[in-house]
N, C-alpha and C positions, 0 to 999 in steps of 0.2 A: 504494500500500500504506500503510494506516494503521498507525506504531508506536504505544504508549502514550502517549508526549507528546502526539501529535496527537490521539490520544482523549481526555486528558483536556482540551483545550483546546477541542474539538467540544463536550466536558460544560458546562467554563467557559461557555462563550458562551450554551446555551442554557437551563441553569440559573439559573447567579447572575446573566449578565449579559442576560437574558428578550430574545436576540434570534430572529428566526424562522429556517428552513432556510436561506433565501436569503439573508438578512442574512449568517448566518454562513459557507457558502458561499463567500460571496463576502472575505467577512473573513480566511478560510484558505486558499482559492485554491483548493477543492475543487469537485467536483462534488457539485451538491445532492440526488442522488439516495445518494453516498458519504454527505453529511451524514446524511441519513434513517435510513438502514440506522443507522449507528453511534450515534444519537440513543435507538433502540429497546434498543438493548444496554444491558444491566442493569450490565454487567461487561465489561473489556476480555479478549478470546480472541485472541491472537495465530494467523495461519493456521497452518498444518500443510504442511509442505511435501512434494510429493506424491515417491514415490520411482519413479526413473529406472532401463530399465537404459542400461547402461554400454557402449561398445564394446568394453570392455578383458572384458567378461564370456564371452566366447565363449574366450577365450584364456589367462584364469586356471589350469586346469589344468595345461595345456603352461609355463605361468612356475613354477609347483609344482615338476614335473618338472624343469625345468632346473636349480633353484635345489639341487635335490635330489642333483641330480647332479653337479654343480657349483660353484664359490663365483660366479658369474656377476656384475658389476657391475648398474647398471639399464641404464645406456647399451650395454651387449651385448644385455642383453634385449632391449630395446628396437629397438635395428638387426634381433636375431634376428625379432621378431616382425615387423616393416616386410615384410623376406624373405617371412615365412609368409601375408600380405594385413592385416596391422593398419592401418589408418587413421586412428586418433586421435593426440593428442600425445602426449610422453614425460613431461609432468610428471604423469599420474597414471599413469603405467605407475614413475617413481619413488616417487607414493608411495603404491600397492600393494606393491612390494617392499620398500618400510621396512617396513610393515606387515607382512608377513608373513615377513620374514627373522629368526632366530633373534638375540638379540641376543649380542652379543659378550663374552667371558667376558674379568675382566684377564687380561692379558698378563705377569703376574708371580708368581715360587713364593717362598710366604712360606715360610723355612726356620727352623726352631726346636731348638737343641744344647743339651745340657745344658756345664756349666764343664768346659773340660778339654776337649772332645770333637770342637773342629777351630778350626782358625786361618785368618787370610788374610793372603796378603802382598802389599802393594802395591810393585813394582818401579821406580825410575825412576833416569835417568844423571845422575851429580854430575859435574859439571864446575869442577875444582877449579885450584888453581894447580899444583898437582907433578904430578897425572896423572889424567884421569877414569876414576870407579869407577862401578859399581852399587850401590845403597843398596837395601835390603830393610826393610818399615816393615810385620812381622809385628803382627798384632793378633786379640788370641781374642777374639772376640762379645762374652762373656760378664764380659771383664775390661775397665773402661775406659782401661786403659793401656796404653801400646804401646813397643816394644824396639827400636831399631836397628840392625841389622847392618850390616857393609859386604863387601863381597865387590870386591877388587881385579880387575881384567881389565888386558890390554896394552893400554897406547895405541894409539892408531890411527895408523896410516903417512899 
């Protein structure tokens, strides 16, 4: 397969540097018949690669279906379809299901209060010398400062 560089180096040779087919041929490591053809070419055309079906193509639907019905990993589909007579490997049966699985929404709820309108307290055990307490470390959103409470409890036995 001839890339661009090698076409224009077929060009090189029998252009500027006026060697014959075989000359160059043999200069590139090609076949001279390779030299010829791409000699005539006005302009480099890279091939077109021709399209394939797929093993995975008989089965596409039923991966649909499952995924539908399902949150299915690829390696489940994949074992699933082996079951049903598939024969090819898993790394395109992986990525057909990237491909067609819905993508993932965040995992987070942005919350928006107005001042005033809710607080949060973060709780943790102080461990002090006369007796440990619970400390409360309230904070509204909205205000960058925050209060400390304490809230006494019994020691522990």
């Amino acid at each position: 397969m001839v890339d661009y560089e090698t076409y224009c180096r077929i060009r090189d040779h029998l252009v500027r540097q006026q060697l014959t087919l075989a000359q160059t041929a043999r200069a590139l490591g090609l076949d001279t018949r390779t030299v010829a053809r791409w000699a005539d070419a006005e302009q480099f055309r890279p091939r077109k690669a021709v399209p394939r079906a797929s093993k995975l193509d008989a089965f596409k639907g039923q991966i649909v279906r499952w995924l539908d019905a399902h949150p299915y990993s690829a390696q489940q589909i994949y074992q699933r379809l082996t079951e049903a007579g598939y024969g090819g490997g898993i790394t395109i049966v992986k990525d057909y299901v990237h491909r067609i699985r819905p993508r993932r929404q965040p995992a987070f709820l942005k919350l928006d209060f107005e001042p005033g309108e809710c607080a949060q307290v973060d709780w943790g055990l102080c461990r002090s010398r006369r007796r440990p307490h619970y400390a409360g470390f309230p904070r509204m959103p909205s205000i960058r400062s925050f209060v400390i409470c304490n809230m006494v409890v019994a020691a522990p036995n």
